[in-house]
C-alpha positions in Angstrom: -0.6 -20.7 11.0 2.8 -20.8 12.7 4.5 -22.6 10.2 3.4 -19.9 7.2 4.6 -17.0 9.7 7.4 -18.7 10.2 8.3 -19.6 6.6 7.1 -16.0 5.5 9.8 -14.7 8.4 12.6 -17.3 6.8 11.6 -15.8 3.0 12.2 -11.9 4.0 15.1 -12.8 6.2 16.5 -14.1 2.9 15.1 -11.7 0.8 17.2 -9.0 2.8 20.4 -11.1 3.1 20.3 -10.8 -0.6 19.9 -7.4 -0.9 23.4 -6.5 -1.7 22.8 -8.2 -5.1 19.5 -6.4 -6.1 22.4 -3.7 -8.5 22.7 -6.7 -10.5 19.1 -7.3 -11.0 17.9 -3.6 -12.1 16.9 -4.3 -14.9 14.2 -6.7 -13.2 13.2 -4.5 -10.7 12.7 -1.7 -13.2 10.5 -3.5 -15.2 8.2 -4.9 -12.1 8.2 -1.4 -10.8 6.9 -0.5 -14.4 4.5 -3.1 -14.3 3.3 -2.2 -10.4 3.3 1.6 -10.4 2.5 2.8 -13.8 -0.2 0.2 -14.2 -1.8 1.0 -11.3 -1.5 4.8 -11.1 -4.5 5.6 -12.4 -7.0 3.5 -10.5 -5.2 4.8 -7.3 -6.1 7.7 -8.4 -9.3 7.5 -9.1 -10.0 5.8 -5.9 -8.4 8.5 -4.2 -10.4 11.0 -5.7 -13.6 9.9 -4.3 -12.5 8.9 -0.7 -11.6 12.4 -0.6 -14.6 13.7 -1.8 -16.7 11.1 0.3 -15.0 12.1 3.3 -15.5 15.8 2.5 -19.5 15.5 2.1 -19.8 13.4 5.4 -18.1 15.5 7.6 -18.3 18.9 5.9 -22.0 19.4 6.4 -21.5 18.6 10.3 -18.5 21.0 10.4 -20.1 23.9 8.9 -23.5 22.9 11.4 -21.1 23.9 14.2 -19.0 26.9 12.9 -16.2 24.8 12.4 -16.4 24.4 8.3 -12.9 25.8 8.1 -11.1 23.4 9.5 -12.5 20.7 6.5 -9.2 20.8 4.7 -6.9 20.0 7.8 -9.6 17.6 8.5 -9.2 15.4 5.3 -5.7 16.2 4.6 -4.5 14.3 7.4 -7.8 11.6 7.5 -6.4 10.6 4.0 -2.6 11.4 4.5 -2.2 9.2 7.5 -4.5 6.4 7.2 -7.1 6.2 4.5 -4.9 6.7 1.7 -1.8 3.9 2.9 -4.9 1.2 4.0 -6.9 1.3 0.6 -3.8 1.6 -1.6 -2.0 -1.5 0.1 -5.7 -3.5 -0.3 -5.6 -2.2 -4.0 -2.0 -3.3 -4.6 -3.0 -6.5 -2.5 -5.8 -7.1 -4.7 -4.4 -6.1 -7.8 -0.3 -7.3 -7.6 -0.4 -9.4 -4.4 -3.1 -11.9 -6.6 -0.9 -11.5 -9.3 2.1 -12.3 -7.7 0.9 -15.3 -6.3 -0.5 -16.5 -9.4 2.4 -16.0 -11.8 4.8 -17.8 -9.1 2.2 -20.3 -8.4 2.0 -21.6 -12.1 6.0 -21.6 -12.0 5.9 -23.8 -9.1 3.0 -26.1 -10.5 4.9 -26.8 -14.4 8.2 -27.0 -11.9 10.1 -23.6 -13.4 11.4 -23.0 -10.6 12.7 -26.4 -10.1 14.1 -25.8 -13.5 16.4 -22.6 -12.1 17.4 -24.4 -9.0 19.2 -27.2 -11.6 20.4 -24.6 -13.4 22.2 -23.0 -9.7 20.0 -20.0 -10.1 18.6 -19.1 -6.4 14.7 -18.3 -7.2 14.7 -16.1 -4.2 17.7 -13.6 -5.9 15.5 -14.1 -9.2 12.0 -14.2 -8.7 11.7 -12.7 -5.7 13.7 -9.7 -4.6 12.8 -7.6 -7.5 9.6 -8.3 -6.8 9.6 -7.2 -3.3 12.0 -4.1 -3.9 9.5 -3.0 -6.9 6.6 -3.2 -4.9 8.4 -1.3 -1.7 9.1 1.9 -3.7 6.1 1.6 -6.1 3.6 1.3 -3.1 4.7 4.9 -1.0 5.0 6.7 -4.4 1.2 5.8 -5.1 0.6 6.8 -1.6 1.7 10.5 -2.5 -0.4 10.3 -5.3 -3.5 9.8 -3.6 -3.3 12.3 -0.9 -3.0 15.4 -3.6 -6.0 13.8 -5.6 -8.1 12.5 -2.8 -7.3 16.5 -1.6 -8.5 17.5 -4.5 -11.5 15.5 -4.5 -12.2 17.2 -0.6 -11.4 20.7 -2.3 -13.9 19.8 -4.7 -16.9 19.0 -2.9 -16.4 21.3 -0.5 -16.5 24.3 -3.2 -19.4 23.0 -4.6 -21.2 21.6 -1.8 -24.1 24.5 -0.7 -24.5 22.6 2.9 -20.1 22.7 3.0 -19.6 26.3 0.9 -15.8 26.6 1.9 -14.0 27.7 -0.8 -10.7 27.1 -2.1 -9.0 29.5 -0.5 -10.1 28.2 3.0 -10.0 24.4 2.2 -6.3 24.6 1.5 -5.5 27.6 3.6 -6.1 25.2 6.6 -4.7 22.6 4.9 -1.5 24.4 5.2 -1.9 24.8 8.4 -2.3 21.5 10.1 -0.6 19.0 8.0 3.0 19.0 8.6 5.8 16.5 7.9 5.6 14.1 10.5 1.8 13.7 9.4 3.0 13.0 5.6 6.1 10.3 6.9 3.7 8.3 9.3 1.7 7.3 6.0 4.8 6.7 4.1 6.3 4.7 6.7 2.8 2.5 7.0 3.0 2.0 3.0 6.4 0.4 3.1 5.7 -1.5 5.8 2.6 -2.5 4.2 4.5 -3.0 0.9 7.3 -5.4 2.2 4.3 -7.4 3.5 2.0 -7.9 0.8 5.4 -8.6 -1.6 6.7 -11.7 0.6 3.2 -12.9 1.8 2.3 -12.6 -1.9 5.8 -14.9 -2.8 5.7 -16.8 -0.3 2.0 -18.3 -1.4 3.2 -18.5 -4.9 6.5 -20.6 -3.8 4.7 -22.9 -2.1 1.4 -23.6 -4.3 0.9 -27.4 -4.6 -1.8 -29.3 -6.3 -2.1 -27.8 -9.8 -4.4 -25.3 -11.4 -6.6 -25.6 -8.1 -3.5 -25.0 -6.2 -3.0 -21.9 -8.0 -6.3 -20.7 -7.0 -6.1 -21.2 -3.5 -2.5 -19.7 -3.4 -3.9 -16.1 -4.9 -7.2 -16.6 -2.7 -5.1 -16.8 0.4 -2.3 -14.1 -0.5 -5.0 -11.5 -1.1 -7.0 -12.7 2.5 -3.4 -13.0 4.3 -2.2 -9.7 3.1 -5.2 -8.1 3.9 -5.1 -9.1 7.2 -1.6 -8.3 8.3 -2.4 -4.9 6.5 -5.2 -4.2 9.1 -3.4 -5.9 11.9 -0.3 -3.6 11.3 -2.1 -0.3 10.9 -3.1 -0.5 14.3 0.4 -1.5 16.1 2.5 1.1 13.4 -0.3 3.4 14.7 0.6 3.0 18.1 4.2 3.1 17.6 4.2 6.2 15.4 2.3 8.3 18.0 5.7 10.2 19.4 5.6 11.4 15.7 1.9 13.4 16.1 1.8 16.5 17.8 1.4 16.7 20.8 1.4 13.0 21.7 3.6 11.1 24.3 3.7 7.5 25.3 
């Protein structure tokens, strides 16, 4: 375990010195960011749609119980916003371009590709994985904005036409308004990078060292999806904590 952390910390220390070069690359990053975002938009979407409208029909009904039904859309807003929403897009993006990741570096390592670019004085590191990781960085937060305005829509939704809920429009986003500020939108953003960076050099870092063939291939995606997954959780909790000055009212 503390040999992979430590390779994984060698891997984005390199990954950063390198950097500098990622202008030359554009093209490459463009075209995984293509691959990441666009091809994952709409099932982020979807997702996001029902999480809101879950979330809406299991608190709603208690709310209005209480005389408190108004204060639904501040409620879900920042439920979604600040955690829901970064957590189960980083899974999806785990699941979904972690596995392939993994997998399309693994078979390069298995039929010795990337062997092949080292002989030819080509770093795979500049190459294979830096556009990979800056792709996935921005392609990750701008899902994230994505799925708070449909997973608000989705609460807006239910909410409306929910008889045990019946707040309307007006009020669901009224409060909405109201209690979600800035700070509240940037602690998610800030939670999807970091959960971005992760995923992109645990997911590299499994592919670059697959050995053992097809098999190996297999347990390389198997335990980038698991590791990511895991840091992903682990890291919610301790950003969580450090991003606390950023809520209102809230003071180490």
């Amino acid at each position: 375990m503390f040999q992979n952390l430590g390779e994984m910390l060698m891997l984005l220390g390199a990954t950063l010195r390198a950097l500098p070069r990622v202008w030359r690359d554009r093209r490459k990053v463009g075209e995984q960011l293509f691959d990441i975002g666009n091809a994952s938009l709409f099932m982020a979407c979807t997702l996001s749609l029902f999480i809101g409208g879950v979330l809406a029909l299991q608190t709603g009904p208690v709310l209005s119980e209480r005389g408190l039904g108004s204060s639904l859309g501040g409620l879900v807003a920042l439920g979604l916003c600040k955690e829901l929403a970064p957590v189960m897009m980083a899974v999806l993006i785990a699941g979904r371009i972690g596995s392939a990741m993994a997998a399309e570096l693994g078979s390069m390592r298995v039929y010795q590709e990337i062997d092949a670019l080292r002989t030819l004085n080509i770093n795979p590191i500049h190459y294979l994985v830096v556009p990979r990781v800056i792709a996935i960085s921005i392609a990750l937060p701008c899902l994230v904005v994505f799925a708070n305005l449909t997973g608000w829509l989705g609460g807006a939704v239910v909410a409306s036409m929910n008889d045990r809920i019946g707040v309307s429009w007006n009020a669901y986003f009224g409060n909405l308004r109201q209690v979600v500020e800035f700070s509240d939108l940037a602690n998610g953003m800030i939670k999807s990078f970091v959960f971005a960076v992760v995923i992109g050099v645990v997911s590299c870092h499994q592919g670059l060292t697959t050995l053992g063939g097809p098999r190996g291939v297999g347990r390389s995606v198997t335990k980038a999806v698991v590791n990511s997954i895991v840091f992903i959780l682990v890291l919610d909790y301790v950003l969580t904590r450090l991003l606390l000055p950023l809520d209102k009212g809230w003071r180490f």
